[in-house]
Wavefront OBJ file of the C-alpha trace (Angstrom):
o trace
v -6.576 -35.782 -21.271
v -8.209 -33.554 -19.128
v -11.906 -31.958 -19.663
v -10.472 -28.519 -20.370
v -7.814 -30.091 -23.068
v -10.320 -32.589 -24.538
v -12.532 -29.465 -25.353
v -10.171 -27.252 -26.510
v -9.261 -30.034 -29.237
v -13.166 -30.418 -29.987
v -13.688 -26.656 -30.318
v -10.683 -26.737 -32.736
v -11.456 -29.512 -35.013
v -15.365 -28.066 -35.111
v -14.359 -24.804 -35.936
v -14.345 -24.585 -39.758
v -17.882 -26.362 -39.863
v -19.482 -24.492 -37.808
v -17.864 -21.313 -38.738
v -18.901 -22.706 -42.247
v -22.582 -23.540 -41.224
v -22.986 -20.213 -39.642
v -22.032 -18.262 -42.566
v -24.365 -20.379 -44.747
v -26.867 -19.446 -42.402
v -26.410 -15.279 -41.590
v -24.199 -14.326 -44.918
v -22.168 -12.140 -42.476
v -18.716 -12.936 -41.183
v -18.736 -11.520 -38.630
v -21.769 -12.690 -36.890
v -21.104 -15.953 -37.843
v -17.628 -15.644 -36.116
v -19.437 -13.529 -33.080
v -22.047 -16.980 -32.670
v -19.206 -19.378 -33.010
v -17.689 -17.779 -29.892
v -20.185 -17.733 -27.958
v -21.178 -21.209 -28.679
v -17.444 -22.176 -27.196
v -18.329 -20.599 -24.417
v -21.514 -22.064 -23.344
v -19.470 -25.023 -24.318
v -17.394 -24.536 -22.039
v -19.563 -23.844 -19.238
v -21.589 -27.033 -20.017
v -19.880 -30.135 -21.420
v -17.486 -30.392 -17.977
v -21.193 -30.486 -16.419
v -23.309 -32.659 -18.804
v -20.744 -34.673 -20.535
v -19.650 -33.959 -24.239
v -22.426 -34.051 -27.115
v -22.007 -37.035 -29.521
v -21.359 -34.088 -32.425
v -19.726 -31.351 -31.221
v -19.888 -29.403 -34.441
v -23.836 -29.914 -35.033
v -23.932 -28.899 -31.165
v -21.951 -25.723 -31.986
v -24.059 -24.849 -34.618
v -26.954 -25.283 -33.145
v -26.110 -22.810 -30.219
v -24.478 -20.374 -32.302
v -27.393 -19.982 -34.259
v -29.695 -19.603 -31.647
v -27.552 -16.896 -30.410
v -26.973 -15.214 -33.540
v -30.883 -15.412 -34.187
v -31.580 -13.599 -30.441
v -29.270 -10.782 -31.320
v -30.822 -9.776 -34.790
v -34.439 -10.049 -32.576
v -32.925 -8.214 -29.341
v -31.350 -5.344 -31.691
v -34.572 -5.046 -33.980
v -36.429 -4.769 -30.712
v -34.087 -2.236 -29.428
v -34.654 -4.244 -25.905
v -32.341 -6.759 -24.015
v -33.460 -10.215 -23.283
v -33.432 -11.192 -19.772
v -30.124 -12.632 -18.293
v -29.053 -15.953 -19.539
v -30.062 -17.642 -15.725
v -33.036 -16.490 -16.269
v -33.790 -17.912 -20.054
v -31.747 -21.018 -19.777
v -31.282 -23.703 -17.822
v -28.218 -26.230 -17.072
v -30.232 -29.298 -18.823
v -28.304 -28.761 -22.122
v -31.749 -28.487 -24.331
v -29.838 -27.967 -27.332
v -28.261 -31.254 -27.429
v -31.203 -33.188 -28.478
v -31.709 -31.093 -30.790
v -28.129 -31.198 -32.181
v -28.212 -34.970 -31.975
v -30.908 -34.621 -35.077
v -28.951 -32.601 -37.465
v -27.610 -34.842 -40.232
v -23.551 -33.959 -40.742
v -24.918 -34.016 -44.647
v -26.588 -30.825 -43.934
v -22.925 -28.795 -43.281
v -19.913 -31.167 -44.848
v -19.714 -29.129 -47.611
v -19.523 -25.878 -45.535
v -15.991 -26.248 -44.724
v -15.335 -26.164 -48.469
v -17.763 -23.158 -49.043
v -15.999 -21.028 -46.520
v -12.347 -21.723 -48.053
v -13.461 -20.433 -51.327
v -15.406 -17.648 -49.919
v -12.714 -16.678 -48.093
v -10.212 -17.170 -51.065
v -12.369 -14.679 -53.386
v -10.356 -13.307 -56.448
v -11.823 -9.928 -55.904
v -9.586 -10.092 -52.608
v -5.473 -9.685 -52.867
v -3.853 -13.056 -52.579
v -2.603 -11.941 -48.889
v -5.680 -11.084 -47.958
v -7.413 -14.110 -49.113
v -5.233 -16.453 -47.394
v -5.447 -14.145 -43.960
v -8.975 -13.874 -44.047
v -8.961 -17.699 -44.265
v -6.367 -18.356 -41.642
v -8.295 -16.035 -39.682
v -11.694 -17.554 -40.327
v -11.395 -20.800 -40.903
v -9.066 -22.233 -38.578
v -9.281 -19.283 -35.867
v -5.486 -18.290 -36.042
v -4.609 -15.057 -33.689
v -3.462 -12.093 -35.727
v -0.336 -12.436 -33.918
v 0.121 -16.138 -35.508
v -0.951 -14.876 -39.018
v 1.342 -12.103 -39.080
v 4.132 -14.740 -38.367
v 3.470 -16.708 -41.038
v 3.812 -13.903 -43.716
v 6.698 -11.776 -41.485
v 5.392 -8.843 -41.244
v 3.679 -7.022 -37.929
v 0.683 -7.594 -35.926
v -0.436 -4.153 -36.517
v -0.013 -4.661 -40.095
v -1.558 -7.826 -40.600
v -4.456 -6.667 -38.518
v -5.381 -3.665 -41.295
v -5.127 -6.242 -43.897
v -7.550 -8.845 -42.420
v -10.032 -5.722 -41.720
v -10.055 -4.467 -45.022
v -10.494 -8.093 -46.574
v -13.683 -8.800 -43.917
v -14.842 -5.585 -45.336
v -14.529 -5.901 -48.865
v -16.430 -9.174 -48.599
v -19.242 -7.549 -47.151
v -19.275 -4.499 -49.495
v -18.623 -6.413 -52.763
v -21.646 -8.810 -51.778
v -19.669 -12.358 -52.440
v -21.679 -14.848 -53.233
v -21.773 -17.564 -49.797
v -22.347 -20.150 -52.063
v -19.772 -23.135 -53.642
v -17.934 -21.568 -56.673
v -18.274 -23.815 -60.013
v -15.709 -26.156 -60.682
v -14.187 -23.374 -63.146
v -14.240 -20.460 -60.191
v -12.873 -23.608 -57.907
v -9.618 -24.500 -60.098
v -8.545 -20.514 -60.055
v -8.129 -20.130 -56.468
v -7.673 -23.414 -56.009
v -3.632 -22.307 -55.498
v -4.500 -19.826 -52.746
v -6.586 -22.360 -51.160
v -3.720 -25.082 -51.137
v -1.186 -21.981 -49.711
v -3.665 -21.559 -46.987
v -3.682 -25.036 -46.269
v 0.117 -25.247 -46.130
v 0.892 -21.764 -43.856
v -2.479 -23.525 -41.384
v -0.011 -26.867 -41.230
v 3.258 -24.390 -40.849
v 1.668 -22.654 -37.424
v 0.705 -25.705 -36.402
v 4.036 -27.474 -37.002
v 6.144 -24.685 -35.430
v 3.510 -23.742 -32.792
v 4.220 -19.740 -32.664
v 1.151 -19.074 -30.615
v 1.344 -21.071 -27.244
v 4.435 -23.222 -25.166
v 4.223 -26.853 -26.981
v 6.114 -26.888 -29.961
v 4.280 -29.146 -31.938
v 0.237 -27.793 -31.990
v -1.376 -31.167 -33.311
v -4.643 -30.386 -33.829
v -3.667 -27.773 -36.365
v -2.036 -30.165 -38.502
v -4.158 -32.618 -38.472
v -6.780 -30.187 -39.635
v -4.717 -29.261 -42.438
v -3.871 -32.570 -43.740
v -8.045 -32.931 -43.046
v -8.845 -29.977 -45.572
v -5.873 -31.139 -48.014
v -7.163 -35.034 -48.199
v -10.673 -32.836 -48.505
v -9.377 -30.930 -51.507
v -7.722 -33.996 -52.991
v -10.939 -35.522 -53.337
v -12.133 -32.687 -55.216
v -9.038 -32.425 -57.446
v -7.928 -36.008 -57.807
v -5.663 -35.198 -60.650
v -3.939 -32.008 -59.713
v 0.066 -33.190 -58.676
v 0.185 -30.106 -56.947
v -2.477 -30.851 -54.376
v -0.839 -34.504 -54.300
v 2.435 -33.080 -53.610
v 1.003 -30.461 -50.770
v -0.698 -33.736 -48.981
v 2.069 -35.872 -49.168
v 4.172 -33.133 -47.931
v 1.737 -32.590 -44.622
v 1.917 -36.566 -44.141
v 4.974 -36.602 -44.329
v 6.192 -33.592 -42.538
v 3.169 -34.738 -39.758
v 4.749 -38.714 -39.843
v 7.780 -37.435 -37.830
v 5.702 -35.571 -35.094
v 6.664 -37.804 -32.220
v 9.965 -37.819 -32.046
v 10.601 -34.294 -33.033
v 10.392 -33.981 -29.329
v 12.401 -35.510 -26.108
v 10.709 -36.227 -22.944
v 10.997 -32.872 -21.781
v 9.804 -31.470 -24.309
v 13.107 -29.993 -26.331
v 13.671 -30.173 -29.631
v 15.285 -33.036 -31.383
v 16.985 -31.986 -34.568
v 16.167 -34.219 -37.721
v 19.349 -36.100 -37.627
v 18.966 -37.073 -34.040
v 15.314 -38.496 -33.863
v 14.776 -41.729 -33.096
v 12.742 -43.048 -36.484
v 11.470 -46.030 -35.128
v 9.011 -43.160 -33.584
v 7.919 -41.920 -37.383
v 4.533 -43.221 -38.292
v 4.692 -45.367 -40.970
v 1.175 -45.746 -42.050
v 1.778 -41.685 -42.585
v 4.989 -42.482 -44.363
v 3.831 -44.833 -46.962
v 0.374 -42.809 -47.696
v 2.520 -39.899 -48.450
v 5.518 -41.720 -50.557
v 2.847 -43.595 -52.682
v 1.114 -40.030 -53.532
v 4.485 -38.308 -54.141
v 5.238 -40.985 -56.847
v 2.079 -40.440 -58.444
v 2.401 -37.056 -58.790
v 5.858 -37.383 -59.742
v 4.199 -39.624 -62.705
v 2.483 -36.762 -63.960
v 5.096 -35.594 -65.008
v 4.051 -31.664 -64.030
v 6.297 -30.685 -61.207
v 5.930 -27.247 -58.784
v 6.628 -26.461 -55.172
v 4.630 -28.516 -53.276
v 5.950 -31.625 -55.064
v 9.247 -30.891 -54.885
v 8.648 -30.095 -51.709
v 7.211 -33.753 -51.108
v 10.099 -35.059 -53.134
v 12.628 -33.457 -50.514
v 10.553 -34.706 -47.069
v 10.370 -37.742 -48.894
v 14.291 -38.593 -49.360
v 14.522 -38.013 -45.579
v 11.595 -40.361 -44.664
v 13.278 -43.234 -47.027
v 16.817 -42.515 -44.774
v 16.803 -45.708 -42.992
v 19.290 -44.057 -40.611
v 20.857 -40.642 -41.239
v 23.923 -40.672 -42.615
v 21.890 -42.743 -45.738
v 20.496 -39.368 -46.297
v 21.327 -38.563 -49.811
v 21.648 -35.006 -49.321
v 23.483 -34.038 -52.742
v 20.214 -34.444 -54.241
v 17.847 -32.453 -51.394
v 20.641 -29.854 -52.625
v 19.472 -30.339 -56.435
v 15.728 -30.433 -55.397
v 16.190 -27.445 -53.177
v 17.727 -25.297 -56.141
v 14.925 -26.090 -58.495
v 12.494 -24.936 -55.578
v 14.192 -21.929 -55.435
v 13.437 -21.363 -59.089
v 10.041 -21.532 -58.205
v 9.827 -19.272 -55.644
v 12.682 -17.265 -55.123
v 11.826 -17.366 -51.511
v 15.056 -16.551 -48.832
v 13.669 -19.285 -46.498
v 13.770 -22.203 -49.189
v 17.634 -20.856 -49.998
v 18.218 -21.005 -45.986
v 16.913 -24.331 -45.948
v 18.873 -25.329 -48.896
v 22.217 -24.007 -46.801
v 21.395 -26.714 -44.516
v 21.974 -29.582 -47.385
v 25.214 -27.265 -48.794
v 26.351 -27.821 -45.583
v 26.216 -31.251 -45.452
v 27.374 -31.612 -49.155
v 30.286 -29.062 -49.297
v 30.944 -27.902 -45.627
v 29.758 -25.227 -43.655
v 32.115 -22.811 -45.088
v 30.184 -23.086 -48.135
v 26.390 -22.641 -46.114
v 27.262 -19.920 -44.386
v 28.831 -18.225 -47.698
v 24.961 -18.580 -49.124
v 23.391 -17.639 -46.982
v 25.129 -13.919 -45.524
v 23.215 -12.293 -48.315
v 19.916 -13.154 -46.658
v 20.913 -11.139 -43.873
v 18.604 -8.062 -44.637
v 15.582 -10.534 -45.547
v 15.422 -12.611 -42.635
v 17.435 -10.176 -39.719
v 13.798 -10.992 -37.934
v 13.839 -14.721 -38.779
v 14.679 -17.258 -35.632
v 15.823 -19.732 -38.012
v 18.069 -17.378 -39.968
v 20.090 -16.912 -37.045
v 19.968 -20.428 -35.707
v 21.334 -21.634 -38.761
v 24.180 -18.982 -38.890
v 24.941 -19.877 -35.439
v 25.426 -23.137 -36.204
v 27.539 -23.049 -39.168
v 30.238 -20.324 -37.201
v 30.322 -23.050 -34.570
v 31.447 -25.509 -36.382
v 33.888 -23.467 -37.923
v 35.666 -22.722 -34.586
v 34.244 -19.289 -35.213
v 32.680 -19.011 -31.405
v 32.469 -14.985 -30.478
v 30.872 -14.856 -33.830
v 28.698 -17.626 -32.994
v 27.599 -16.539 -29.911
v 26.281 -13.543 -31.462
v 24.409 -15.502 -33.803
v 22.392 -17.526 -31.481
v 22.205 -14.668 -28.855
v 20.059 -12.997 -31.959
v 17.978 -16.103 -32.334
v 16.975 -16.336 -28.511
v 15.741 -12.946 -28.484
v 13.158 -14.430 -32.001
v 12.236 -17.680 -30.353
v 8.679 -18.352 -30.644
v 8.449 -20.989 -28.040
v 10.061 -22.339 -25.097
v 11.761 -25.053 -26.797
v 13.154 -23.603 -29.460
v 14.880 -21.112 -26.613
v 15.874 -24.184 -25.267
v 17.365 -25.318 -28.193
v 19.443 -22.490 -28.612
v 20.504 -22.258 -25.062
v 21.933 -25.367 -25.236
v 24.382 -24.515 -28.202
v 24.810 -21.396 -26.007
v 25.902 -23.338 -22.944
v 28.310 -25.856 -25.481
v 30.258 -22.392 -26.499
v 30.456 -21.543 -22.818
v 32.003 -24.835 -21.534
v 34.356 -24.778 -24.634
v 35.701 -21.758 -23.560
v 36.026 -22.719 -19.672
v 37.731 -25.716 -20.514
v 41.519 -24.766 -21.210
v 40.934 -22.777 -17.937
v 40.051 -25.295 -15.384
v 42.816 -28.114 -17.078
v 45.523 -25.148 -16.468
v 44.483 -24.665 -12.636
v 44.654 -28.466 -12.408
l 1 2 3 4 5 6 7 8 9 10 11 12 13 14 15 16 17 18 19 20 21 22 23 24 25 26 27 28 29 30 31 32 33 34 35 36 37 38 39 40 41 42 43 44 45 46 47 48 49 50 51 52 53 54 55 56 57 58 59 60 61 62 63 64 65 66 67 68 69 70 71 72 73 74 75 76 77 78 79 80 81 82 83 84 85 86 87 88 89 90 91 92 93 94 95 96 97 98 99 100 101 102 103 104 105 106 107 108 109 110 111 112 113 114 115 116 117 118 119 120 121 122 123 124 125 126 127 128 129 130 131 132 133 134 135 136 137 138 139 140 141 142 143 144 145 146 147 148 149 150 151 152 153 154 155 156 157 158 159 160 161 162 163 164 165 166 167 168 169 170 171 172 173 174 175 176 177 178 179 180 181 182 183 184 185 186 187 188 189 190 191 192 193 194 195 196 197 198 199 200 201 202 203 204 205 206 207 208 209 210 211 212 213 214 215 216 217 218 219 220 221 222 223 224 225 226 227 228 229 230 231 232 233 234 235 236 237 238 239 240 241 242 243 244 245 246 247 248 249 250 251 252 253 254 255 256 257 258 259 260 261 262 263 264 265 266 267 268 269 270 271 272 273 274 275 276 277 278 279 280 281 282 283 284 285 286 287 288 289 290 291 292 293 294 295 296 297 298 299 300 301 302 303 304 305 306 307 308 309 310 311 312 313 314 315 316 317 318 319 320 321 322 323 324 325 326 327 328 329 330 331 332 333 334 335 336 337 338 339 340 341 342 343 344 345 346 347 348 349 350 351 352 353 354 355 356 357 358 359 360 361 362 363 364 365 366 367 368 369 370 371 372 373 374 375 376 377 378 379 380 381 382 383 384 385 386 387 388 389 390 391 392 393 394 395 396 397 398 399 400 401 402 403 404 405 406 407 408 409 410 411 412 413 414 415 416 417 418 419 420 421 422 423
């Protein structure tokens, strides 16, 4: 790994505790997000020179407070300092420094800042934004993804949330365990959407945005530990480990996408696998089932598929319809197409899913799927259609990829008949 990618990974995984720590520290978000970015970028400038620090986070903090605490001095002065070359030097003297700040002092910051930014006094949307935003440093352009709607749009709504947290005066301190348990379900939804953009990758060229995920299985294994007994934070674990087990062979050598059935599963991670099947069953146990579980349940069935075709899809199609119960949501319905399919035929998919049409006309996956279905119903004009609609939506170079290749399938279908009659 080079310098550049190593630190990129550290800044991401240090984020939400310094971000945390800074908050704790200046009760404003946006200063403490202002002093976070400018740590990263003395980072930057330094650790290719003087080597990495042994805790980047403490490091970060240290900085960013040091900047944040020069600003408020500078602008109640109403006087500059003098240029950075001139103040500081390239021997790294915050290091030492860092090196003596106990990780006791800011572990629970991580926590602090999801609940802050998950305040009841906020919209649900809003909360889980702001968090998004805050917490794990998503681009607006990311966040607006998640929830389908536009950049513009999204932008208001994480302005107006910043701003009612600093007009309502929310307390920056841990909420009770009471205060914890109510937004404990916009929490866990934050989680899961943080996991999503990581899985899916909307905001840069690899598909697969590890770090991301592995921060949000960190924070859900975090919340677990709070919540021991809740099967819905169970079920939204297993559902990361699971969903995270499978991450390197989702992938070919060239970085294109490898569709479920085609993955080679000696590649899954196993360790992942059986930590996530042995909380599914326990939550399972408590008899007390809701999205996330089910959700669990379904990723689990696949990870038990010794090989595909012992995929035991009619009952992903049963699970899938009781999700849908739960949330009503157009994506779980297109995802349950994908087990109708398999079940009853694709005749029978693409009937379920033309009504989604209006919901999802913005949706890459919507028209992937349709695409799909019309090609293996001979139906290839249509088809073509279909996945010329999902090219324009791809979020990534892969998944274009992905859909060129069906693309160039349909093309060399249709030359064929031609070049065995001029033989």
């Amino acid at each position: 790994m080079t310098d550049l990618a190593w630190i990129d990974a550290a800044l991401t995984a240090a984020r939400p505790q310094a971000v945390g720590a800074l908050l704790r520290y200046f009760r404003d978000l946006d200063t403490a997000e202002e002093a976070f970015q400018e740590a990263c970028l003395r980072a930057l400038q330094r650790w290719p020179v003087n080597g990495p620090p042994r805790d980047p986070a403490a490091w970060l903090i240290m900085v960013g407070r040091n900047f944040a605490l020069d600003e408020v001095r500078r602008r109640s002065k109403q006087q500059e300092l003098p240029d950075e070359n001139v103040i500081s030097n390239t021997d790294d003297a915050e290091t030492p420094l860092a090196e003596r700040l106990d990780n006791s002092q800011y572990r629970d910051d991580v926590l602090r800042l999801l609940f802050v930014c998950c305040h009841p006094d906020l919209p649900a949307t809003q909360q889980i934004a702001l968090a998004l935003r805050i917490v794990s440093g998503l681009t607006v352009k990311e966040i607006a993804r998640a929830f389908l709607v536009s950049e513009a749009a999204m932008e208001q709504r994480i302005t107006r949330a910043k701003r009612q947290v600093a007009n309502a005066n929310v307390p920056f301190e841990a909420p009770g365990a009471p205060e914890r348990a109510e937004r404990l379900s916009t929490v866990a939804s934050m989680i899961y959407l943080l996991f999503n953009e990581g899985y899916s990758a909307s905001g840069g060229d690899a598909h697969v945005r590890v770090p991301l995920c592995e921060e949000a299985i960190r924070l859900a294994r975090l919340l677990l530990r709070l919540f021991p007994g809740e099967g819905e934070i169970m079920g939204l674990t297993a559902l990361l480990l699971l969903q995270h087990a499978r991450a390197r062979a989702r992938l070919d050598a060239n970085g294109n996408i490898v569709l479920l059935e085609d993955q080679d599963r000696s590649l899954w991670d196993q360790n992942l696998i059986a930590e996530g099947l042995a909380l599914v069953e326990k939550a399972l146990r408590l008899r007390r089932a809701g999205p996330y579980q089910i959700q669990a349940a379904i990723a689990a069935l696949h990870a038990r598929a010794k090989r595909p075709e012992d995929t035991d899809w009619a009952q992903i199609d049963q699970l899938y319809a009781i999700l849908e119960s739960f949330t009503g949501s157009p994506v779980v319905t297109l995802n349950r197409a994908v087990a109708v399919s398999k079940v009853k035929g694709p005749e029978a998919a693409l009937a379920m899913i033309e009504p989604l049409a209006g919901r999802l006309s913005g949706y890459f996956h919507f028209h992937g799927l349709q695409g799909a279905l019309l090609e293996q119903l001979g139906r290839a004009a249509e088809a073509r259609i279909a996945f010329d609609k999902a090219i324009s939506l791809a979020n990534t170079p892969a998944e274009a990829a992905h859909i060129r290749m069906h693309l160039d399938r349909l093309q060399q279908a249709s030359e064929k008949p031609v070049s065995q009659a001029q033989a």
